[in-house]
C-alpha positions as a Markdown table, in Angstrom:
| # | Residue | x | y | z |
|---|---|---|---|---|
| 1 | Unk | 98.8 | 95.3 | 118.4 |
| 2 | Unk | 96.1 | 97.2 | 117.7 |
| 3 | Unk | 91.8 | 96.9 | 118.3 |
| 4 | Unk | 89.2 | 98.1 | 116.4 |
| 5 | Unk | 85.5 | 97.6 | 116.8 |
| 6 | Unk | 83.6 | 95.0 | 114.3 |
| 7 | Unk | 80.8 | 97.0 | 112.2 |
| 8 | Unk | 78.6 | 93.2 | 112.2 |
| 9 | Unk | 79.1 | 92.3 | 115.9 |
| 10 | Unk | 80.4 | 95.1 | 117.9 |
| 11 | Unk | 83.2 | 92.7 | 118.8 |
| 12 | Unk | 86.5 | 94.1 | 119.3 |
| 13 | Unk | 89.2 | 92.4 | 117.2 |
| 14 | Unk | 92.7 | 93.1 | 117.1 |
| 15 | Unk | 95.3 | 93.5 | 113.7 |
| 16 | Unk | 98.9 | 92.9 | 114.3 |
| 17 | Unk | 100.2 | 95.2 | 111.4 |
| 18 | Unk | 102.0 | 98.4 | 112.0 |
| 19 | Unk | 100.1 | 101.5 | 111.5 |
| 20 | Unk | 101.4 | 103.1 | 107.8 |
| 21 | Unk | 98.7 | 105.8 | 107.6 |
| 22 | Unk | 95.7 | 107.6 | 106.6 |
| 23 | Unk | 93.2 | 107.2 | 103.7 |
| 24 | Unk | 89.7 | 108.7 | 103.0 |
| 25 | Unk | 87.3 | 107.0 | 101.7 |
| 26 | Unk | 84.0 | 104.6 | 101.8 |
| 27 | Unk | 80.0 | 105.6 | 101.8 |
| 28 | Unk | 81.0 | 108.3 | 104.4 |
| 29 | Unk | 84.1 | 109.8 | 102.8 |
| 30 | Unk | 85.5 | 109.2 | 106.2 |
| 31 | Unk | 89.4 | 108.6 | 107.7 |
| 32 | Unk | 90.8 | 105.2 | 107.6 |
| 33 | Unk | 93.5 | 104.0 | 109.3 |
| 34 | Unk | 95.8 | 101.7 | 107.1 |
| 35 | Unk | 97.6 | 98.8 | 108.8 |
| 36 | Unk | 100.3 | 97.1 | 106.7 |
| 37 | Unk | 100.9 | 93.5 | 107.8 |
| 38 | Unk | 103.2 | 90.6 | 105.7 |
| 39 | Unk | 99.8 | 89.0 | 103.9 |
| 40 | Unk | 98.3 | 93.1 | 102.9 |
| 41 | Unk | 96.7 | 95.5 | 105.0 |
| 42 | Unk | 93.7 | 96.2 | 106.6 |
| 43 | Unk | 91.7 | 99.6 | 106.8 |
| 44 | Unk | 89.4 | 100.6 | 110.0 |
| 45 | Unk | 87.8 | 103.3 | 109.7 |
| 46 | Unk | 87.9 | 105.9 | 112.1 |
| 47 | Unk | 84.5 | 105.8 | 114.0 |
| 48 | Unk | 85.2 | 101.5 | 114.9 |
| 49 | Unk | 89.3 | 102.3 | 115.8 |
| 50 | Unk | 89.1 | 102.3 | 120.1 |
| 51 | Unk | 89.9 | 105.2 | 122.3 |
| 52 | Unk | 93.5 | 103.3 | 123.1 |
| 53 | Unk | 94.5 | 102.5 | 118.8 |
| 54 | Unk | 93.7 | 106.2 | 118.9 |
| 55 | Unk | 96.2 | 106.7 | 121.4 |
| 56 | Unk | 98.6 | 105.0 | 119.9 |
| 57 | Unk | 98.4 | 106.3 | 116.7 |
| 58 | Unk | 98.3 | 110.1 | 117.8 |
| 59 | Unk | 101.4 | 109.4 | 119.9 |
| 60 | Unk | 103.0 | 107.9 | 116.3 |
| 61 | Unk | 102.3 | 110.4 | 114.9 |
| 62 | Unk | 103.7 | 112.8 | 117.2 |
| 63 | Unk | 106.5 | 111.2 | 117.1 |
| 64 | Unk | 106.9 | 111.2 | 113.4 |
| 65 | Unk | 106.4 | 115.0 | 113.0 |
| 66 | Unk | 109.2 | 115.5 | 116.3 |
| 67 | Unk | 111.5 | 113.1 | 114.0 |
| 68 | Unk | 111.4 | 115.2 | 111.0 |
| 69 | Unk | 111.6 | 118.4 | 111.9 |
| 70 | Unk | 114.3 | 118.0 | 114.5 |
């Protein structure tokens, strides 16, 4: 499960899909993470994900890149 800050409140709030990636995009042209989830996906942009979804994610993708090139 991942968290991610609200932009309205300031409320964390959690999304149970699995991370699938990056997009770029929005006012600020800036990263968003893409979480795929049975009813569609949701994207967070990068400033509102918290320090531990960025964890997580870094160590996926970590992983991902040891996977393939081994």
């Amino acid at each position: 499960m991942y968290t991610y800050k609200d932009f309205a409140t300031g409320k964390i709030k959690r999304t149970r899909g699995e991370f699938y990636g990056w997009t770029r995009g929005g006012l600020l042209n800036a990263r968003h993470a893409i979480f795929k989830n049975p009813k569609g996906a949701v994207l967070v942009p990068i400033y509102l994900l918290t320090p531990e979804t960025e964890a997580a994610i870094a160590d996926i993708e970590t992983r991902r890149v040891t996977i393939n090139t081994s």
